[in-house]
N, C-alpha and C positions, 0 to 999 in steps of 0.2 A: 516497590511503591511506584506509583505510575503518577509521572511528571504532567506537570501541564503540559495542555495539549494545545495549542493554539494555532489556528488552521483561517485562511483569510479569504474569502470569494464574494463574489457577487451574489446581491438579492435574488429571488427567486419571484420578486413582483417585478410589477411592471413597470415601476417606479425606476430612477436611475441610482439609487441607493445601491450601496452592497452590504457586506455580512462577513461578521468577525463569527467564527466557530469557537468557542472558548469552553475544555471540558474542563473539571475540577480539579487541583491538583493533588487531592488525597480522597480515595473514595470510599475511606473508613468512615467521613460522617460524612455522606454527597448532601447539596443543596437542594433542599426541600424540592425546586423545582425541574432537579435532574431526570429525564427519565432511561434508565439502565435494561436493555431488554437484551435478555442472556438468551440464547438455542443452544443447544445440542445439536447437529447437522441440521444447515439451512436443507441439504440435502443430507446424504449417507453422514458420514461424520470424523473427522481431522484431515491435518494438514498434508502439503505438497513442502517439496522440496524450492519451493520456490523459485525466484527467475531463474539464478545460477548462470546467469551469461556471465559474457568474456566482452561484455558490449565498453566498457573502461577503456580497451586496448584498441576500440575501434575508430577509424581517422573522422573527423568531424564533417558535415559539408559544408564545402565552401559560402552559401545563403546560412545568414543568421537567423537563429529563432525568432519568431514575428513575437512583436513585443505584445505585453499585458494590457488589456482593455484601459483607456484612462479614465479617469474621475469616479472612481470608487474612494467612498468612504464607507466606515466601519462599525457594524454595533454588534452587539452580545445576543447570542442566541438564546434562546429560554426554552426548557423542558420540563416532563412532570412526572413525578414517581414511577414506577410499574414494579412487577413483580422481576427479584434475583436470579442469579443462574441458580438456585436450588429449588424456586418456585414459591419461594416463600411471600406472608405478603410482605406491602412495606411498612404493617405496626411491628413485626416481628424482629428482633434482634439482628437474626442474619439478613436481614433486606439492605439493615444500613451499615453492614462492616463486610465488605466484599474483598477475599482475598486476591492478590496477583499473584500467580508463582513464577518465576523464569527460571524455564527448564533448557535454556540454549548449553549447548558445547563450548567447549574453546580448544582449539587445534594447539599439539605442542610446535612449540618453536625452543629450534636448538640451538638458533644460532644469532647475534645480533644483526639487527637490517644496518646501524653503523659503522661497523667497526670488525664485524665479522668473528668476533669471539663466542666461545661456549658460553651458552645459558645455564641457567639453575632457574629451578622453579620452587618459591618461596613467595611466604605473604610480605611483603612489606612492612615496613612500621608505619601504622597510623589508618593498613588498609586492610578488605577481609577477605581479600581472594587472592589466591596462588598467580603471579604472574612472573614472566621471563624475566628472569634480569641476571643483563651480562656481566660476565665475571670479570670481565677486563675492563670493561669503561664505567662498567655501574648502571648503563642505560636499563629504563623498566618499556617492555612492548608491551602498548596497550591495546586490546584488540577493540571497538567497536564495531555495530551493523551499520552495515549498507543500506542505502536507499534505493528502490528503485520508484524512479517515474513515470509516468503515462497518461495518455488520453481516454476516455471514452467517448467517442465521436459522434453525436447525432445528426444526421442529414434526411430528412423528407422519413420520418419515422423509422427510420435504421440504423444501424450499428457499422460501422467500422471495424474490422477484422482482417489481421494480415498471418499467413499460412510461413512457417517459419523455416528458411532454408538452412539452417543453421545446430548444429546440439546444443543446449539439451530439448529433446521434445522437437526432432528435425518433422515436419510435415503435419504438423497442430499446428491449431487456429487460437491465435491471439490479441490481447489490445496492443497497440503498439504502444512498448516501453523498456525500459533500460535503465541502467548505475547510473544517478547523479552524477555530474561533474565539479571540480571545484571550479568557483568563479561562479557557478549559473544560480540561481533560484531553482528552487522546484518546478515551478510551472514554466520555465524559462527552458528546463531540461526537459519538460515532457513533451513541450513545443516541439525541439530538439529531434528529439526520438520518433516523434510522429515525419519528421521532415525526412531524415535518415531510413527510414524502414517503411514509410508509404508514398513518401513526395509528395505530401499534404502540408500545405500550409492553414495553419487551425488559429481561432480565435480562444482563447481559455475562457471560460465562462464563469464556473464557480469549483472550488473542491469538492469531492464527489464523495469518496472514500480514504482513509490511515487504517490500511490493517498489517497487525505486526506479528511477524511469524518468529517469535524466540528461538526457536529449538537450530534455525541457521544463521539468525543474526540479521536479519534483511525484517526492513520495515515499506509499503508501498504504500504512494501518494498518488491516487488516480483520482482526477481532471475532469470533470466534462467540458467539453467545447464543441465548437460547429466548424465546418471546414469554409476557410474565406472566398473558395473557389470549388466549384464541383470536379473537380481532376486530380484523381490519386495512380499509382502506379507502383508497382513492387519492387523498394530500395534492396540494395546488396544482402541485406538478410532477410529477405523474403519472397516467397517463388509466386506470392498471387495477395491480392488486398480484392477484399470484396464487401459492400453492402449488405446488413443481412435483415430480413425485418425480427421482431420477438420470439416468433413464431418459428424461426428456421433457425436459430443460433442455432451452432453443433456443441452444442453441451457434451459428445460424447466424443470430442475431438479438440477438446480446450487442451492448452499445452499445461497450464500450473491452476492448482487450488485455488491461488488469488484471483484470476482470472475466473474462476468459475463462482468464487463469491462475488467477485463484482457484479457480475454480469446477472446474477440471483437477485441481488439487492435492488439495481436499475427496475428489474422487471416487474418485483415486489412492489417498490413505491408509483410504477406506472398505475399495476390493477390495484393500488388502495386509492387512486383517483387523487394521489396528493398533490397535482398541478405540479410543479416540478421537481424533481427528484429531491428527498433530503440528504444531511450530510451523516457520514458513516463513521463508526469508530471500532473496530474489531480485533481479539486475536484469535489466530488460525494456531490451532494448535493441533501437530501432528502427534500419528498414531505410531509412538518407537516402532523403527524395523519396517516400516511401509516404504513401496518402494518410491520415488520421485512420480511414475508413472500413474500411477491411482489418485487422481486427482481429485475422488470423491473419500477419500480418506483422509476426512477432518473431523475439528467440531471448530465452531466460531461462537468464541466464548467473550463475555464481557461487552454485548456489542449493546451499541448505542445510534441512538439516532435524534439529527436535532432538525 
């Protein structure tokens, strides 16, 4: 069942207003004026192996993330029916009861992270999934996904894109981003990340895109912002940061799936003339047995647009 979604940015007028994303929190009966627009590959079709960095373990720099635009206040976004992922319309039965599956893994763990004794793996009482719980202290490991963060950068009609010195996906082209931290905000860590891996300091604008890839546990919250100063430069996990306009993105040189649906979705809402990009809600669900590398091996189901 898929939780509320509530997601906070800036207007997209010209007004000094912002904008609360707020999706439905059950979308077996969605609000009449939801509108739910399912694809099948924005391109080819399923998931990547997603970020999979090691960026958690990386030392922070010493400049803090530049803080959040101030005086933003918040209203509800509104949208209008459309047709389901099965095509159907929306007087049809399946338009208004849209299944979620979560098809994610969960790695065995043999051994407690407190106390270091052996596991059993067993359901709980009261809960309906198998999890570790040690035999000696009784502790239950719970596994949740990760987050990653990032920007999508616009400057003088181009994209922001930094070339990755680092595995997985060493020498693709990426947005810059990374594993939440704790203590930070979302947009606080995407700041962060952008600072760390381009030596940009960005302005966050509004939320851009949440799309959540199950099958590894990792959910992305990509940003759009502008950069406060035209001077970027290739942080420690990056051998080159470059401008790119629409037209040149290397689509065939993106490092993960979410990166290449972001960057589909921006370009989308450029040619439908929507004045500023809208906000995205998706899952990337990969194709069992594809490898991390095939980043056009998705589908992006469930998605939304407000």
């Amino acid at each position: 069942m898929l939780k509320a979604i509530q997601i906070l940015g800036s207007s997209s007028s010209s007004s000094s207003s912002g904008c609360c994303f707020s999706l439905p929190n059950r979308l077996r009966n969605p609000h009449p004026n939801l509108l739910i627009i399912s694809r099948k590959p924005i391109e080819p079709a399923v998931p990547d192996s997603g970020y999979r960095d090691s960026d958690s373990s990386k030392p922070h720099s010493a400049s803090a993330a530049p803080p959040l635009r101030k005086g933003c206040f918040f209203r509800a976004c509104r949208m209008s029916h459309s047709r389901n992922h099965s095509g159907a319309s929306p007087s049809s039965p399946s338009a208004t009861s849209v299944a979620i599956h979560t098809s994610g893994s969960s790695k065995k763990i043999n051994f407690c992270q407190w106390c270091g004794g052996p596991t059993k793996h067993e359901i709980p009482d009261g809960e309906e999934k198998r999890r570790a719980i040690c035999t000696q202290c009784g502790k239950i490991a719970y596994e949740n996904p990760k987050m990653v963060v990032g920007c999508l950068i616009e400057h003088e009609d181009k994209i922001l894109l930094c070339k990755r010195k680092i595995q997985p996906s060493y020498g693709l082209w990426t947005l810059p981003a990374g594993y939440m931290e704790i203590g930070e905000s979302a947009a606080e860590g995407a700041s962060r990340e952008t600072w760390e891996e381009a030596n940009a300091e960005v302005e966050v604008l509004s939320p851009f895109a949440q799309l959540d890839i199950p099958l590894i546990g990792q959910t992305y919250v990509i940003f759009l912002a502008k950069l406060k100063r035209p001077h970027f430069s290739p942080g420690p996990e990056s051998s080159e940061c470059r401008l790119f306009a629409m037209e040149d993105i290397p689509f065939d040189s993106l490092a993960f799936s979410s990166m290449l649906v972001t960057l589909k979705l921006y370009i989308e809402d450029k040619k439908l003339g929507l004045g500023r990009p809208k906000f995205h809600y998706g899952i990337i669900n990969k194709r069992p047995g594809t490898s991390p590398s095939e980043i056009h091996a998705y589908t992006l189901d469930h998605h939304m647009r407000c």
